[in-house]
MARBA-3410 file (N, C-alpha, C, O; in Angstrom, 1 decimal):
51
17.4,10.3,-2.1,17.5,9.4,-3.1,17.2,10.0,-4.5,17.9,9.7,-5.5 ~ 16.2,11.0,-4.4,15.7,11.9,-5.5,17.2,12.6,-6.2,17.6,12.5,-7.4 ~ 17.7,13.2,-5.2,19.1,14.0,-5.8,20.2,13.3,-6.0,21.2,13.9,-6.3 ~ 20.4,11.8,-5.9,21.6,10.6,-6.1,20.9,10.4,-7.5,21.9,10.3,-8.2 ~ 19.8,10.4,-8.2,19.0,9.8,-9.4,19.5,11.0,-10.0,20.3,10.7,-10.9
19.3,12.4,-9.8,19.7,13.0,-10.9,20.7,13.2,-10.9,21.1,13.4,-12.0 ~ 21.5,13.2,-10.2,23.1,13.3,-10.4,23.5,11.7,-11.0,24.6,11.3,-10.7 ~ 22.8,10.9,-11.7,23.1,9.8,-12.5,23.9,8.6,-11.8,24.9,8.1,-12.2 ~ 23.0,8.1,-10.5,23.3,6.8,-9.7,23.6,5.7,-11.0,23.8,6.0,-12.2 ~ 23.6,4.5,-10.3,23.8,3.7,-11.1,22.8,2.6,-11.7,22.1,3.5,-12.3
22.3,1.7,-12.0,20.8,1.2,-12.7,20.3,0.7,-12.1,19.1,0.7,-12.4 ~ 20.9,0.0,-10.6,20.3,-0.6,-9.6,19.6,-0.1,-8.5,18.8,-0.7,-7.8 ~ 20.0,1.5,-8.4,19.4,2.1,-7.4,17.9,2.5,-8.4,16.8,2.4,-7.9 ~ 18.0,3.0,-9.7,16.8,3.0,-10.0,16.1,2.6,-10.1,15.0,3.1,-10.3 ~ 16.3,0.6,-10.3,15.6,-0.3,-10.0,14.7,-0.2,-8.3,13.5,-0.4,-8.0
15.6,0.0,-7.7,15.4,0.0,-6.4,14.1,1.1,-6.0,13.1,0.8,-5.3 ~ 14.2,2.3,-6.5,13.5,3.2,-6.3,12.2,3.0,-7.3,11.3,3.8,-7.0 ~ 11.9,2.1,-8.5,11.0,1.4,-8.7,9.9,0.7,-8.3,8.7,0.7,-8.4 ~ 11.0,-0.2,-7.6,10.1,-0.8,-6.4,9.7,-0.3,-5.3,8.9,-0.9,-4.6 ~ 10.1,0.8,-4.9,9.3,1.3,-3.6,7.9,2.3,-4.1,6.7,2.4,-3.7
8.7,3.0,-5.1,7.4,3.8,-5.9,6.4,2.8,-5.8,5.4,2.9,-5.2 ~ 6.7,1.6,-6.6,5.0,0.9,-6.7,4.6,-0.1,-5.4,3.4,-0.4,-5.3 ~ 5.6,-0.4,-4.5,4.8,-0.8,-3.1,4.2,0.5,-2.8,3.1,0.3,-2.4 ~ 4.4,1.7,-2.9,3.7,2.7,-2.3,2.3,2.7,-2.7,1.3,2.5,-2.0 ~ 2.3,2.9,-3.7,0.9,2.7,-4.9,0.0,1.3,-4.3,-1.2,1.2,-4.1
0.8,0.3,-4.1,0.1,-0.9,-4.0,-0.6,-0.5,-2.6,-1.9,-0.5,-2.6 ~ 0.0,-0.1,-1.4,-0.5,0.2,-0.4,-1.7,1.1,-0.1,-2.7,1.0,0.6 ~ -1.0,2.5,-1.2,-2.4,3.4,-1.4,-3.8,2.8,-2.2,-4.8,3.6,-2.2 ~ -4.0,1.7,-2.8,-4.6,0.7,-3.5,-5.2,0.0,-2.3,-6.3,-0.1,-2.0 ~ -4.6,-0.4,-2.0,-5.0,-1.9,-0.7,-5.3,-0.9,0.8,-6.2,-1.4,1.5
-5.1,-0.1,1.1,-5.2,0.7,2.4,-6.9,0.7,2.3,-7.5,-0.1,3.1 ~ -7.6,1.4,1.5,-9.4,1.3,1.7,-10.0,0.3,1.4,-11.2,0.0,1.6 ~ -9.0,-0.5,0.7,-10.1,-1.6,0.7,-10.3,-2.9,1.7,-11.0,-3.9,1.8 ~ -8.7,-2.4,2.6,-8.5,-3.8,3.8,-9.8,-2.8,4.5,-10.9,-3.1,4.1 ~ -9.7,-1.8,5.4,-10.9,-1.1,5.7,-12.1,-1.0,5.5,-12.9,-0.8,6.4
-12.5,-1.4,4.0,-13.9,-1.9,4.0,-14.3,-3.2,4.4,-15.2,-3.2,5.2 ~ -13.6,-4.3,4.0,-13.6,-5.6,4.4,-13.5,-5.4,5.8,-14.5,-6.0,6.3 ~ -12.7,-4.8,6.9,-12.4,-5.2,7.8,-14.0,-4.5,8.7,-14.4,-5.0,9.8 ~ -14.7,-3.1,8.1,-16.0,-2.6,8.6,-16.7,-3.5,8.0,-17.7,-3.6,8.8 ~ -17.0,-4.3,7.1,-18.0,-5.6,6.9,-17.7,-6.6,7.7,-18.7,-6.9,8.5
-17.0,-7.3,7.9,-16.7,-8.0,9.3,-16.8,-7.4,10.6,-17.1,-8.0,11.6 ~ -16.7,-6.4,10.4,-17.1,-5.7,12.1,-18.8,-5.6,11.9,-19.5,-5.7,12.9 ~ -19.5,-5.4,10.7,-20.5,-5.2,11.0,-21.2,-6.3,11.0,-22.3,-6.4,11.6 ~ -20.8,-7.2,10.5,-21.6,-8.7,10.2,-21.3,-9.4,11.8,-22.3,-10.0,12.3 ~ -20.2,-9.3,12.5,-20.1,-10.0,13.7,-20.8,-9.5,14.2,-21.4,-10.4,14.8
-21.5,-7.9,14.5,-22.3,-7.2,15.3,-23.6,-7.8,15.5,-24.2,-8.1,16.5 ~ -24.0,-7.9,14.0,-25.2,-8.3,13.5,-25.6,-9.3,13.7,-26.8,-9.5,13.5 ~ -24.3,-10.9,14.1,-24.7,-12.1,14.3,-24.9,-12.0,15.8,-26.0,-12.6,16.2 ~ -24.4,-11.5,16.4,-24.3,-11.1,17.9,-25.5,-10.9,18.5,-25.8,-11.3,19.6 ~ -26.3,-10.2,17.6,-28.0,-9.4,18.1,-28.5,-10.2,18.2,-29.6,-10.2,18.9
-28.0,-11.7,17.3,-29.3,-12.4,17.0,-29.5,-13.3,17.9,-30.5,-14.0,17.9
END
């Protein structure tokens, strides 16, 4: 996709390639923090568990 951009695609494909750049970002963003949330609910169920 990289080598269709520089050889001068058309405006839609670099829209296109916009949007995946920043789902990527969004994901690298959201990836540790579903993981924290999801080890505080693991640890809170643990913890109601003992009791």
């Amino acid at each position: 996709m990289t080598t269709m951009l520089a050889h001068g695609a058309s405006g839609w494909l670099n829209l296109l390639m916009f949007v995946c750049v920043r789902l990527g970002f969004n994901m690298l963003r959201l990836g540790p923090i579903g993981i924290v949330l999801l080890l505080r609910i693991r640890a809170g169920s643990s913890h109601a568990a003992a009791r």
